[in-house]
Every structure is written in structure tokens, then in C-alpha cells.
Legacy VTK file of the C-alpha trace (Angstrom):
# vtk DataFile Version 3.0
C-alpha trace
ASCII
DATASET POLYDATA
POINTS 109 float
-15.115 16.199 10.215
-11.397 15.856 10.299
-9.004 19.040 10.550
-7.632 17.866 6.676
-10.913 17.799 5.403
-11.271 21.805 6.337
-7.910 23.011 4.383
-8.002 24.656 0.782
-5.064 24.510 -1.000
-5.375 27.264 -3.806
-3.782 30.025 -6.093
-3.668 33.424 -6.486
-2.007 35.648 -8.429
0.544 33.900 -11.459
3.082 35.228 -13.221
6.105 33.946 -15.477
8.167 35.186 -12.412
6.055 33.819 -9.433
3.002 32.156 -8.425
1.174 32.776 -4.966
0.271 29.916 -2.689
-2.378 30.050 0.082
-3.550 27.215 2.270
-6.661 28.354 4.356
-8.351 26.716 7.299
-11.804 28.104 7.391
-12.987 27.574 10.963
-11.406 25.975 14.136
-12.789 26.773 17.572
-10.208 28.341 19.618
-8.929 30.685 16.447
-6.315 32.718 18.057
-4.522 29.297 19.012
-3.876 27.892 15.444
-1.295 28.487 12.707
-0.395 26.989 9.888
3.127 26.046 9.166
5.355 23.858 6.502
6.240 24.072 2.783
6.181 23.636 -0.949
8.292 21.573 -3.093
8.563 21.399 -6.584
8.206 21.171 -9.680
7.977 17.623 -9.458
6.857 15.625 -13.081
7.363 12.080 -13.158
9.801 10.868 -16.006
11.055 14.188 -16.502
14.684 15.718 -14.591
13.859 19.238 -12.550
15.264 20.931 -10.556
12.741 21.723 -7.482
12.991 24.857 -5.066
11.651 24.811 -1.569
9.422 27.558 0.053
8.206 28.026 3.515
4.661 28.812 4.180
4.304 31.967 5.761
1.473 32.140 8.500
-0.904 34.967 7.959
-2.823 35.365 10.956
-5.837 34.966 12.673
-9.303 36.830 11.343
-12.152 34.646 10.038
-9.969 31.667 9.199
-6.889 30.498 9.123
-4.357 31.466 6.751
-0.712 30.798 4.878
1.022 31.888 2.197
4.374 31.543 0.198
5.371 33.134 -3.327
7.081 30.100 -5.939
9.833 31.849 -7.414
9.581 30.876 -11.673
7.211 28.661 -11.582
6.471 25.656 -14.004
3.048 25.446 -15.355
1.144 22.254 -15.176
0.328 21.336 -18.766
-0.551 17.537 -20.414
2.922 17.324 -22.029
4.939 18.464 -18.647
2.195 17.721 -15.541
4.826 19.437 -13.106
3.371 19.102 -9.617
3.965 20.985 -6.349
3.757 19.263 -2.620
2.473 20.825 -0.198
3.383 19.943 3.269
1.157 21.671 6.222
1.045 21.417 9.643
-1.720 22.382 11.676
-0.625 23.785 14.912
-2.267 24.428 18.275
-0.222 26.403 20.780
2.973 25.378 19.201
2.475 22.072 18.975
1.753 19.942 15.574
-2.026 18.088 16.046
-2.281 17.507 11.937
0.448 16.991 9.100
-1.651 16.727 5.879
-0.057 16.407 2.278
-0.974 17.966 -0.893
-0.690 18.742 -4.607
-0.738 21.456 -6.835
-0.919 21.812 -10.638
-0.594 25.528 -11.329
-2.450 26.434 -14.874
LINES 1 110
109 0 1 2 3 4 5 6 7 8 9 10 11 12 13 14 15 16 17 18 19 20 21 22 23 24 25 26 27 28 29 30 31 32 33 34 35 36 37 38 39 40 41 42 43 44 45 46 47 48 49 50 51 52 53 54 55 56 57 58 59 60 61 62 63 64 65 66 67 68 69 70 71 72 73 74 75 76 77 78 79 80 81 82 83 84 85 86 87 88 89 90 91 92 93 94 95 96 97 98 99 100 101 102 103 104 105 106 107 108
């Protein structure tokens, strides 16, 4: 099983004001090694002008699995008139060093 095959890319609490992010890496040997780095971009809806924000993923720490976080500042709600999309872009990290860039999307409800 590949290292992008173990992430969840997910959401937690929404608001009108902000929407939490978390991508989560459920087991890797070697834990205290690993982070999680990279960002989100968007809204992005195709045929439709926006104006996207960028936000850093915050690494979480080590305890049972991996985790990252960032808060979207007003975000746009996916919906079937205006699918606005986030990307995600995470690295996985050992030691410093990038060993797997995986990309990924988000439609927040």
C-alpha cells in the first residue's frame, strides 16, 4: 500500500466565517519521524471568476497518527449551481525531507 493511499482528507467544524481542514496519516512505522506539510487553495469552480486564498497546513504532531490542520478563512460552500473546490497539496515528510507529494480536493457542504 502506497503512502497516498493512507491520507484522509476531511472536515471539521464549518462556519460562515471558517471551515477546518485536517489531513491525517493513520499509521507509518517510524511515527516520530513524519510530518505533514503543504497547503490549500481555493475556491476554485470552473467557469466561474473567484478569488482564491491560500492556507498552510499546520502539522499537529505525532500520537496515534499523523496529523495537519489549517482554518479557510470565509469559505465557499460546494453546492450544484457553484461546485467551488479546494486543492489540497501535502507533502509527506521523513526527517525533513519530502518522500510523497499527493494532490487533493475538497467540496465543503
Amino acid at each position: 500500500m502506497s503512502l497516498a493511499d493512507q491520507i484522509d482528507v476531511f472536515y471539521g467544524r464549518v462556519t460562515h466565517s471558517a471551515a477546518q481542514v485536517y489531513v491525517r496519516v493513520s499509521s507509518l512505522a517510524g511515527g516520530d519521524e513524519w510530518t505533514i506539510t503543504g497547503k490549500v487553495r481555493g475556491p476554485i469552480a470552473p467557469g466561474t471568476r473567484t478569488l482564491p486564498t491560500t492556507v498552510a497546513l499546520q502539522d499537529l504532531g505525532k500520537g496515534a497518527t499523523l496529523l495537519a490542520s489549517c482554518a479557510i478563512p470565509d469559505p465557499t460552500f460546494w453546492t450544484t449551481l457553484l461546485p467551488g473546490i479546494y486543492e489540497l497539496d501535502i507533502q509527506l515528510r521523513r526527517h525533513g525531507e519530502v518522500v510523497e507529494t499527493v494532490s487533493r480536493s475538497l467540496g465543503i457542504r
